[in-house]
C-alpha positions, -999 to 999 in steps of 0.1 A, spaced: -93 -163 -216 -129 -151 -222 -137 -112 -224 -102 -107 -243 -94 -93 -276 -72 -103 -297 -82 -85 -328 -106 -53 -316 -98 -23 -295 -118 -17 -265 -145 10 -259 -137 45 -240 -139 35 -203 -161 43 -174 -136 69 -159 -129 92 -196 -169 86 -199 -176 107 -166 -145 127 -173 -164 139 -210 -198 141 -190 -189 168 -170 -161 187 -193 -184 218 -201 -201 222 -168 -178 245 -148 -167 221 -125 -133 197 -108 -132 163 -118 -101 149 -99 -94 110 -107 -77 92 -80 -49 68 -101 -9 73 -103 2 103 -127 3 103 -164 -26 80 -169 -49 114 -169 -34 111 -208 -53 81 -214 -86 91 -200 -84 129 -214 -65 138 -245 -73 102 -264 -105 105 -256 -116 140 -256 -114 162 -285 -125 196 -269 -91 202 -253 -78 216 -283 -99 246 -282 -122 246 -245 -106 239 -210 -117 219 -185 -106 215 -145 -97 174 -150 -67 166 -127 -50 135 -115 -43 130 -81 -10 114 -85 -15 76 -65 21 60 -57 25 27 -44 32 33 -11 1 51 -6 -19 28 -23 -4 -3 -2 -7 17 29 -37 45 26 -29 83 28 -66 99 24 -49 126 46 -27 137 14 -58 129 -14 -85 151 7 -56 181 15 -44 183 -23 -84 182 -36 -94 212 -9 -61 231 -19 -69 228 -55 -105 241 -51 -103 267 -25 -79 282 -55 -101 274 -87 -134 278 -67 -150 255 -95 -193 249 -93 -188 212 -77 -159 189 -69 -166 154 -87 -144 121 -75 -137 96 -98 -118 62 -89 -94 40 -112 -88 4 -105 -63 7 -71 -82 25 -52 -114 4 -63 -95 -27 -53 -82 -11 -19 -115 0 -9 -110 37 -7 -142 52 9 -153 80 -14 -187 85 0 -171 100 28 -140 117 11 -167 138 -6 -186 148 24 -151 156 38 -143 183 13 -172 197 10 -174 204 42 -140 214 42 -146 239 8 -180 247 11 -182 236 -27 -209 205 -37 -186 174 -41 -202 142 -49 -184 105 -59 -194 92 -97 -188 55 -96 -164 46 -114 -133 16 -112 -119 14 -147 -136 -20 -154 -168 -2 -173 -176 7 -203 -180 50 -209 -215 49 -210 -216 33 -173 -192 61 -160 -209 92 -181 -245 75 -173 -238 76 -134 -218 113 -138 -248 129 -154 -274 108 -129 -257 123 -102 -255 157 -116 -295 153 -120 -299 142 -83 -278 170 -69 -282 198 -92 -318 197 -107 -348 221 -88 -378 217 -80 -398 236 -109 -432 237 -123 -436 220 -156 -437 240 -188 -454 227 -218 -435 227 -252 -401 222 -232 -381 196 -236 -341 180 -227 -318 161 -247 -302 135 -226 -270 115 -233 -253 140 -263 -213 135 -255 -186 136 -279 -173 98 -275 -209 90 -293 -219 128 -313 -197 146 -332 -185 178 -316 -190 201 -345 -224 205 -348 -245 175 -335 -260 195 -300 -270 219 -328 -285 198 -354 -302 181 -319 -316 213 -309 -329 224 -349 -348 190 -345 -365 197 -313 -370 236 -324 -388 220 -357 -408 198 -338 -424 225 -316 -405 219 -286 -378 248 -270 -347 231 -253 -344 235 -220 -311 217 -220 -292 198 -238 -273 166 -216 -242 176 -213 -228 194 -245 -239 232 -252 -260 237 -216 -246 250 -181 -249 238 -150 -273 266 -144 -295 255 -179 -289 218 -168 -309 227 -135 -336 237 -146 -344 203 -163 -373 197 -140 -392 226 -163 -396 202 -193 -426 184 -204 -403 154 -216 -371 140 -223 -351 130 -254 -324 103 -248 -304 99 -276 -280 76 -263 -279 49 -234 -258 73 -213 -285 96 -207 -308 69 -200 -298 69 -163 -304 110 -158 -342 103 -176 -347 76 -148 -341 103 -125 -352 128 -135 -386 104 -139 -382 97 -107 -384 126 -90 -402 146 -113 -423 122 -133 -412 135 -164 -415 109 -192 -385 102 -219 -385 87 -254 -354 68 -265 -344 76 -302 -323 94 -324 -340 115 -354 -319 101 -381 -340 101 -420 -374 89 -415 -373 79 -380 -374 114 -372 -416 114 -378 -417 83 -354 -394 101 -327 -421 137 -333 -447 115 -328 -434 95 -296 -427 127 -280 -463 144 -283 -474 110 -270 -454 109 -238 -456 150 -236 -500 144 -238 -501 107 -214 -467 105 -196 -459 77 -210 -421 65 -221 -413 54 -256 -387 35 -268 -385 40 -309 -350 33 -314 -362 -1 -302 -401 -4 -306 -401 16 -349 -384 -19 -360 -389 -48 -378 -393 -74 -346 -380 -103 -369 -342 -96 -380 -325 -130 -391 -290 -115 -385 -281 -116 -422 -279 -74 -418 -263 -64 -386 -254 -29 -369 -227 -29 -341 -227 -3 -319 -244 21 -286 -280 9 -291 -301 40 -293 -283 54 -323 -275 15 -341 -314 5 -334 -327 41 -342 -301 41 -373 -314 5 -381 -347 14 -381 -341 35 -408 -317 14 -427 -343 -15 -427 -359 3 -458 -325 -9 -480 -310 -34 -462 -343 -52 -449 -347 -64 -411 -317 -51 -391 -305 -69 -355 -284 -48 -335 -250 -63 -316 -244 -41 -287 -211 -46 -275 -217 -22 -242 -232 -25 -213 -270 -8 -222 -300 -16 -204 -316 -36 -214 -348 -21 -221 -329 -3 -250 -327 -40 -267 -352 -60 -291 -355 -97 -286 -336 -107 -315 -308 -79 -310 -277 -94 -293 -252 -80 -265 -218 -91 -269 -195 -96 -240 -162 -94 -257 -145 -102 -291 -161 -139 -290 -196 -127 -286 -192 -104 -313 -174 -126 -341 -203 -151 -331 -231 -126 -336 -215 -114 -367 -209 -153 -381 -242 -149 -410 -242 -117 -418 -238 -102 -454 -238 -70 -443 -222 -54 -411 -229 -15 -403 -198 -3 -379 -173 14 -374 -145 4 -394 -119 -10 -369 -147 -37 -367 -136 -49 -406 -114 -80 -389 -144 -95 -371 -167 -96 -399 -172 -129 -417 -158 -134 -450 -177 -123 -478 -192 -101 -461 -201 -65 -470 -188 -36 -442 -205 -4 -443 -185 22 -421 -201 37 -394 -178 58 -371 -181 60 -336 -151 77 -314 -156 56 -285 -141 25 -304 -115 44 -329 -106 72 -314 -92 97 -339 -91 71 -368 -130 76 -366 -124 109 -380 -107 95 -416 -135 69 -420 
């Protein structure tokens, strides 16, 4: 069958993506599936809980409900829970049977929060994604409903797309926010570790936006949208930092959007040197690696825009894609769980990333 692995673990999905968007931001993520499986898209996938709580519940789906529809019980068990906890917002998230039996959450939204008085909004979500499709449209839709109308400050800037299934939790918002700080700019909010709901909106006050991985690339298009604020797409690893500095006080001075994890380089990799991974950090990490390694081509194995993407980078639908991509290469950057798709002979330089190994990322 094509799309199946054999060999490779599969990425954090769509519904533990939105579920890590929104864990700091005071608010009631409830995920409509059949208990226990709030396991799979929390605590394996979301280090914080060891020392941070968060309101993520379960809504506890059986069978006969699923076969037959009970929105009754789902609505009336969401209201309960929030009239109690009186989180900021209500967020609805939905796993694969309620996807497939067409539950309406739209409206289930507007029901409670007419019923609560609390904001509620639906993130898409089905189970079939990738994390960076579920955090992407968790954070967009937190930027839609949460962001004012503000007059734009110069110097001021966001940092779009920082979660812990791509950034390290122990100091990576912070090593973010030294960069920008160094760079002139003050932070108005950081996407969504380290910022509030109340920091997160006033977003519309910045004079540009960082995305630093593809799940923030959704909130910049909003936030462009409705606020014309431009975004640059790159992560200040080494000497691509200067490119990033520079891309910034371009689109800060012409409005403009930059893409240096993409654009900073070489545009004629031959796939003998390959990086595997989210795009902004393997083509911003690339473009720095290009020095030692020579012309890099990123294999994105997610589902990124592609506007993140050179022409000779490669997106890989599956296991198949990716041992085909990889089939040349002498030298494979990624994560090390990757090791069984390389080619023999070649050379595997580690790379962690905690939306592919989980825990084990933390040994490599």
């Amino acid at each position: 069958m094509g799309r199946t692995n054999r060999i490779l673990p599969v990425y954090t999905g769509d519904v533990s993506g939105a579920c890590s968007a929104l864990f700091e931001l005071g608010g009631m993520v409830v995920i409509h599936d059949p208990s226990g499986c709030n396991s799979t898209y929390n605590t394996h996938d979301e280090t914080r809980w060891y020392d941070h709580d968060s309101l993520v519940f379960i809504s506890g789906l059986v069978e006969r409900d699923a076969i037959l529809g009970n929105d009754d019980k789902f609505v009336n068990d969401v209201v309960d829970a929030a009239l109690e906890l009186e989180p900021r917002f209500v967020a609805l998230c939905n796993s694969p049977i309620p996807f497939i039996t067409g539950t309406d959450f739209a409206a289930l939204s507007k029901i409670v929060e007419r019923r609560t008085g609390i904001p509620c909004f639906y993130v898409r979500t089905n189970g079939m994604h990738d994390y960076t499709v579920g955090a992407g449209n968790a954070l967009a839709a937190v930027a839609e409903r949460f962001v004012e109308d503000a007059s734009r400050q110069s110097g001021t800037i966001n940092i779009l797309g920082v979660t812990p299934l791509d950034f390290h939790v122990d100091g990576a918002s912070e090593e973010l926010r030294a960069f920008a700080h160094d760079a002139g700019y003050e932070v108005t909010s950081c996407w969504a570790m380290g910022s509030t709901l109340d920091e997160l909106s006033q977003a519309a006050r910045a004079s540009v936006n960082l995305v630093v991985s593809s799940v923030g690339l959704a909130t910049a298009r909003v936030l462009r949208e409705r606020f014309g604020t431009p975004y640059v797409a790159g992560v200040p690893y080494g000497s691509l930092a200067t490119s990033v500095v520079d891309a910034l006080r371009t689109a800060t001075k012409t409005g403009n959007c930059a893409w240096p994890c993409r654009d900073a380089r070489t545009p004629d990799a031959d796939g003998f040197a390959c990086i595997v991974g989210e795009p902004v950090a393997a083509g911003s990490r690339a473009a720095v690696l290009e020095r030692e390694l020579g012309p890099m081509r990123v294999v994105c194995p997610l589902e990124a825009p592609a506007e993140l993407l050179a022409p000779t980078d490669v997106r890989a639908d599956g296991e198949d894609d990716i041992e085909a991509a990889l089939r040349d290469a002498r030298v494979v950057v990624a994560d090390a769980l990757y090791a069984p798709a390389c080619p023999p002979g070649a050379t595997l330089q580690p790379w962690p990333h905690f939306a592919f190994s989980g825990r084990n990322s933390l040994s490599q």
